[in-house]
C-alpha positions as a Python dict, from the first residue, in 0.01 Angstrom:
ca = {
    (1, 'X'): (0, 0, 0),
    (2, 'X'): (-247, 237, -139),
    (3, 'X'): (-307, 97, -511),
    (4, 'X'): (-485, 267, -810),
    (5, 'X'): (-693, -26, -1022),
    (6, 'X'): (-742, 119, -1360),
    (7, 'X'): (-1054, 23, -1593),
    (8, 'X'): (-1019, 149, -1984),
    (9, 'X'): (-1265, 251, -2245),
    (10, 'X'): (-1451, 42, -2499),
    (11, 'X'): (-1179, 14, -2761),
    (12, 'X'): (-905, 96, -2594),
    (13, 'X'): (-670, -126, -2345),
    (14, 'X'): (-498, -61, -1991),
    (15, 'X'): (-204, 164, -2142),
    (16, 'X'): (-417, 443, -2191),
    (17, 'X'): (-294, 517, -1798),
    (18, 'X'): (63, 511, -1802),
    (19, 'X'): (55, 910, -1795),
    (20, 'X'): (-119, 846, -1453),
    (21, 'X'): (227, 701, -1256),
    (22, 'X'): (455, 948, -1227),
    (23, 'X'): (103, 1167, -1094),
    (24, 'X'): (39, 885, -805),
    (25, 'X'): (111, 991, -471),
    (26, 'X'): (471, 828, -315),
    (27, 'X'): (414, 459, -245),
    (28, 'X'): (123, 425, -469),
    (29, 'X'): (94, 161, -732),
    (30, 'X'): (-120, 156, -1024),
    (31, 'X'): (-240, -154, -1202),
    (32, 'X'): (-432, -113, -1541),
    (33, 'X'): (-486, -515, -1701),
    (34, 'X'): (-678, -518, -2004),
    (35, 'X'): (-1006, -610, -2027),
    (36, 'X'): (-1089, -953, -2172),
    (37, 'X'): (-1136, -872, -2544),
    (38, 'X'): (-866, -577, -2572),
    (39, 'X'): (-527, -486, -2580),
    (40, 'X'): (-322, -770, -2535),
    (41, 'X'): (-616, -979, -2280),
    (42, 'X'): (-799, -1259, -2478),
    (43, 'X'): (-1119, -1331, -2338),
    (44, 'X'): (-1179, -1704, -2111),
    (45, 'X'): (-1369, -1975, -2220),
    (46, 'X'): (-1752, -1948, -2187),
    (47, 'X'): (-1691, -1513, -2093),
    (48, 'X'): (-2030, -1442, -2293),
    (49, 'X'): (-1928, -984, -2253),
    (50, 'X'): (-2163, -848, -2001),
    (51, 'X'): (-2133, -645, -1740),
    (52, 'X'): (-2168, -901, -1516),
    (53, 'X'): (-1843, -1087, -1628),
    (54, 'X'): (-1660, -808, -1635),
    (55, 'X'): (-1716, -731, -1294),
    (56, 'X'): (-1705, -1071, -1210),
    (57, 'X'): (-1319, -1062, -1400),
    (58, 'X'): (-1232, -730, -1215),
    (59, 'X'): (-1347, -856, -886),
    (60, 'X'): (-1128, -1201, -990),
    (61, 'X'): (-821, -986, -1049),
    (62, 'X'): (-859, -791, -758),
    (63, 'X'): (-858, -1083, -551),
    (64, 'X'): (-487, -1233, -747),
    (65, 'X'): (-357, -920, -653),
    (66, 'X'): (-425, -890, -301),
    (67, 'X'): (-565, -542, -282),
    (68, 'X'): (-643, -477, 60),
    (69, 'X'): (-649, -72, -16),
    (70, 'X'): (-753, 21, -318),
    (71, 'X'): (-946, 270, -552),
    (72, 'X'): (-1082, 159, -909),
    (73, 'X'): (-1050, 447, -1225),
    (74, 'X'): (-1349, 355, -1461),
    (75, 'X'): (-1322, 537, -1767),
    (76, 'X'): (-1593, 512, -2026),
    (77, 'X'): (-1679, 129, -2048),
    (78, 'X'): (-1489, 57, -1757),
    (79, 'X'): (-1660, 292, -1537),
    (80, 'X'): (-1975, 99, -1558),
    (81, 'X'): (-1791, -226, -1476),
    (82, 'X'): (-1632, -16, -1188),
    (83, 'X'): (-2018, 105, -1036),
    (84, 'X'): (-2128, -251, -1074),
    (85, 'X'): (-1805, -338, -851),
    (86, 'X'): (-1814, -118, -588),
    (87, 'X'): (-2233, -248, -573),
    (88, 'X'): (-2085, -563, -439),
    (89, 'X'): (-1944, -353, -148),
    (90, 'X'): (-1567, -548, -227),
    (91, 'X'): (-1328, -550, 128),
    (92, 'X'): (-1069, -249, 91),
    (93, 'X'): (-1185, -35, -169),
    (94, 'X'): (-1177, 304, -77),
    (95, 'X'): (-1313, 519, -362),
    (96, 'X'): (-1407, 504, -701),
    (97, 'X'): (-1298, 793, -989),
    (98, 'X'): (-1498, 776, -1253),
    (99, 'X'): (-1382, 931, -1594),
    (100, 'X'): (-1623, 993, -1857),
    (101, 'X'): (-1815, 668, -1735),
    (102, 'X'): (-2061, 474, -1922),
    (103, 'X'): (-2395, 561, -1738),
    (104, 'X'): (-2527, 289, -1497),
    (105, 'X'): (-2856, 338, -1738),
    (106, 'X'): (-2859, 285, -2126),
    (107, 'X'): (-2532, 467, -2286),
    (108, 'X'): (-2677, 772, -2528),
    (109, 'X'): (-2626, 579, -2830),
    (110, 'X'): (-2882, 655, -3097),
    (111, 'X'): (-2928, 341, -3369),
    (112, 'X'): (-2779, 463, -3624),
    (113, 'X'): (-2468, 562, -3486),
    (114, 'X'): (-2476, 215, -3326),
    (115, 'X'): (-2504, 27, -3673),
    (116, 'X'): (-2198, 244, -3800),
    (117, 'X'): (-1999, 166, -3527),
    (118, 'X'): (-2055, -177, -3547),
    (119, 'X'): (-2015, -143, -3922),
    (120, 'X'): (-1665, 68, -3875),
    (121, 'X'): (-1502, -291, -3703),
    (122, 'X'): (-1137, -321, -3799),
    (123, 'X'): (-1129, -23, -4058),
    (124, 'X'): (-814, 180, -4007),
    (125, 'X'): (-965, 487, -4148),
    (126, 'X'): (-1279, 447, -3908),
    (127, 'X'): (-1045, 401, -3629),
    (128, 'X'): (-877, 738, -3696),
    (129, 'X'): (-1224, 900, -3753),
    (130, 'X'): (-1330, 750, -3385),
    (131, 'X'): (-928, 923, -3290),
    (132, 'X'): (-1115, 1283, -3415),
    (133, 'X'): (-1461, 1256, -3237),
    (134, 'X'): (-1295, 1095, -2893),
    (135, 'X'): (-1013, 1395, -2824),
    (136, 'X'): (-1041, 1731, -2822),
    (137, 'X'): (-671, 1828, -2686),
    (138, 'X'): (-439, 1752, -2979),
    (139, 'X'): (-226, 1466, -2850),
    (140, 'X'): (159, 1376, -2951),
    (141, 'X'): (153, 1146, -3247),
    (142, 'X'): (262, 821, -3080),
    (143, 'X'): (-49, 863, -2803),
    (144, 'X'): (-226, 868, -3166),
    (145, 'X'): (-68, 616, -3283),
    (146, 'X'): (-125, 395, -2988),
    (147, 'X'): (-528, 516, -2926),
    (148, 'X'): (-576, 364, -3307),
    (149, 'X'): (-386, 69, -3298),
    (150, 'X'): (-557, 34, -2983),
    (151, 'X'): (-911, 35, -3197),
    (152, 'X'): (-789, -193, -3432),
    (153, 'X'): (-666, -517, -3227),
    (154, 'X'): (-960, -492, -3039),
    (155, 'X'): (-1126, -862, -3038),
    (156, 'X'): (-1477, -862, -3272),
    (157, 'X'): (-1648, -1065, -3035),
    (158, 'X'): (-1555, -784, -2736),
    (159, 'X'): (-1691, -499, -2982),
    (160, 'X'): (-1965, -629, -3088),
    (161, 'X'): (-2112, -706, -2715),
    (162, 'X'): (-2073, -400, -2608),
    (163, 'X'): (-2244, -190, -2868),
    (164, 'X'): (-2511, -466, -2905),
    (165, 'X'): (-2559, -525, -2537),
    (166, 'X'): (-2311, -422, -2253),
    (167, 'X'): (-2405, -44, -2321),
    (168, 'X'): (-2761, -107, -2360),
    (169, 'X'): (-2752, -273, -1976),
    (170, 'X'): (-2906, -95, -1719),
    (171, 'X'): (-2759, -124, -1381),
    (172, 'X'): (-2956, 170, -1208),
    (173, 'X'): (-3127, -82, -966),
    (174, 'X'): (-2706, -147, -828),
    (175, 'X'): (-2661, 193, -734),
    (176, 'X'): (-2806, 252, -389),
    (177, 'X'): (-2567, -20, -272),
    (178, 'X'): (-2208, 200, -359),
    (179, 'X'): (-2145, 293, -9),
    (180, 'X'): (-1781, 485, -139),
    (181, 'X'): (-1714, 834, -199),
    (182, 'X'): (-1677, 917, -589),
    (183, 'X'): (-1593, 1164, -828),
    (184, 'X'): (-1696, 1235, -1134),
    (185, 'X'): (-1507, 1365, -1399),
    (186, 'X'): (-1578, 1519, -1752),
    (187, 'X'): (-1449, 1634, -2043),
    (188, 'X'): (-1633, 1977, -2092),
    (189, 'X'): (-1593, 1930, -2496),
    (190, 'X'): (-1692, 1496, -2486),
    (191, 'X'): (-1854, 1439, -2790),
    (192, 'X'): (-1892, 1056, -2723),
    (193, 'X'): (-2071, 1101, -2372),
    (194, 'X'): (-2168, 1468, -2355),
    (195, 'X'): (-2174, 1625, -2001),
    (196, 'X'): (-2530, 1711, -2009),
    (197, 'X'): (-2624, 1315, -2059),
    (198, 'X'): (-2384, 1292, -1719),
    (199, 'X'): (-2570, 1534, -1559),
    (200, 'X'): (-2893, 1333, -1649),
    (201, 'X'): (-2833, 964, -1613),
    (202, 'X'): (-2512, 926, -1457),
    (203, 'X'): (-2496, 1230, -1103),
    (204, 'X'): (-2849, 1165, -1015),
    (205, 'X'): (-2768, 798, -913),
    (206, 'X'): (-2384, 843, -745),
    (207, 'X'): (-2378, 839, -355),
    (208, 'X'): (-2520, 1196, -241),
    (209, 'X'): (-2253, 1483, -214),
    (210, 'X'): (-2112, 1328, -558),
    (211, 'X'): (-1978, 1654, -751),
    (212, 'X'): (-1961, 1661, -1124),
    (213, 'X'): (-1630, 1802, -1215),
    (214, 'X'): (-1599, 1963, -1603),
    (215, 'X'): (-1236, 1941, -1731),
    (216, 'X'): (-1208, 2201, -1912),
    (217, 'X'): (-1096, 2209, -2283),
    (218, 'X'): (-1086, 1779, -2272),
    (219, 'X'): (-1283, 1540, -2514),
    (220, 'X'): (-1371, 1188, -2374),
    (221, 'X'): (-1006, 1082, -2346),
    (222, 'X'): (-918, 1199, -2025),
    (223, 'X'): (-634, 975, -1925),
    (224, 'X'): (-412, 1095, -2200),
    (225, 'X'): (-568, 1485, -2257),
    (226, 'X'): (-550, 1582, -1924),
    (227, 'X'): (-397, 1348, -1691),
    (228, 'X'): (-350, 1599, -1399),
    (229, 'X'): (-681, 1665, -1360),
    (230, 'X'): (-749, 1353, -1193),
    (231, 'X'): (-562, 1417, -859),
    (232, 'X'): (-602, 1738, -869),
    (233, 'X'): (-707, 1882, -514),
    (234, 'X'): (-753, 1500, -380),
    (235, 'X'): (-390, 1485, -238),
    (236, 'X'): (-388, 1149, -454),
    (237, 'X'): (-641, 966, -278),
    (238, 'X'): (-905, 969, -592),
}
């Protein structure tokens, strides 16, 4: 069985993809966990937030759930946890679709919008201001609804690490050892990870033949602006 292993975005949790299953291709399955530190997930004892645990967690999972035949969506933060995965060259994954990733080299993050994000922990109003700058398609009020609540019971621990360290990791040197197709997916209109920086630090180091698709009229949200997108012209396969 084909199955679809779904990483989410820094502040966000696995139910950002339920839009994706009634899109899968017949017999398809898609799992989506959260990520230890959001959604519903707590983190184990000792997880210290790197990339390297994450991947470590994912590759864990992966191995509970028997995947034999698989492709991993890494959106945002979970599409560098997804490159560092498919580095380890696991048995059965197939492909990897990457959404808006994080770039295997420092995220674009200047310092001060780093301190305000860090600052902007927990803040309802801040998590409806992050709503504005991450979408771009307007989005029915209960995917609002859910996208800040999401924000707002992510753990502090989780949040911090990333903006203090996870996105600051570079993971360039990992690269040359994806031997999977991917594809590469943006929102022509992100704001949070433009498509130029994608075009810069993100393409260059994808397996060769990697295209870049823009998805037109879509912020950084891509799951839940323009779910279609993803299979589009793949015949489901990512």
């Amino acid at each position: 069985m084909l199955t679809y292993l779904a990483l989410h975005y820094w502040a966000g949790s696995g139910r950002e993809f339920e839009n994706l299953r009634p899109l899968l291709p017949p017999g398809a399955r898609l799992l989506a966990p959260d990520l230890p530190g959001f959604g519903a997930q707590a983190a184990p004892a000792g997880f210290d937030y790197s990339v390297k645990s994450y991947t470590d967690w994912v590759e864990e999972y992966s191995t509970s759930q028997q995947l034999t035949d698989y492709v991993v969506i890494g959106h945002s933060m979970g599409g560098k946890f997804a490159l560092a995965l498919a580095a380890r060259r696991p048995a059965g994954l197939r492909s990897l679709l990457l959404l808006s990733p994080s770039p295997p080299t420092p995220e674009p993050i200047s310092e001060p919008d780093r301190a305000a994000s860090l600052a902007a922990y927990g803040q309802p109003a801040e998590a409806e201001h992050t709503f504005s700058k991450i979408t771009n398609i307007p989005l029915p009020a209960a995917w609002h609804e859910q996208v800040v609540a999401d924000n707002l019971r992510t753990s502090q621990a989780a949040w911090d690490a990333w903006l203090q360290a996870g996105s600051r990791e570079d993971i360039s040197a990992l690269m040359p050892h994806i031997n999977v197709p991917c594809r590469l997916l943006v929102g022509e209109n992100d704001r949070a990870i433009p498509l130029e920086a994608q075009r810069r630090q993100t393409l260059p180091l994808l397996p060769q033949g990697t295209a870049l698709v823009a998805v037109p009229g879509a912020g950084h949200l891509l799951p839940l602006e323009a779910p279609e997108a993803l299979f589009q012209g793949q015949g489901g396969e990512g």
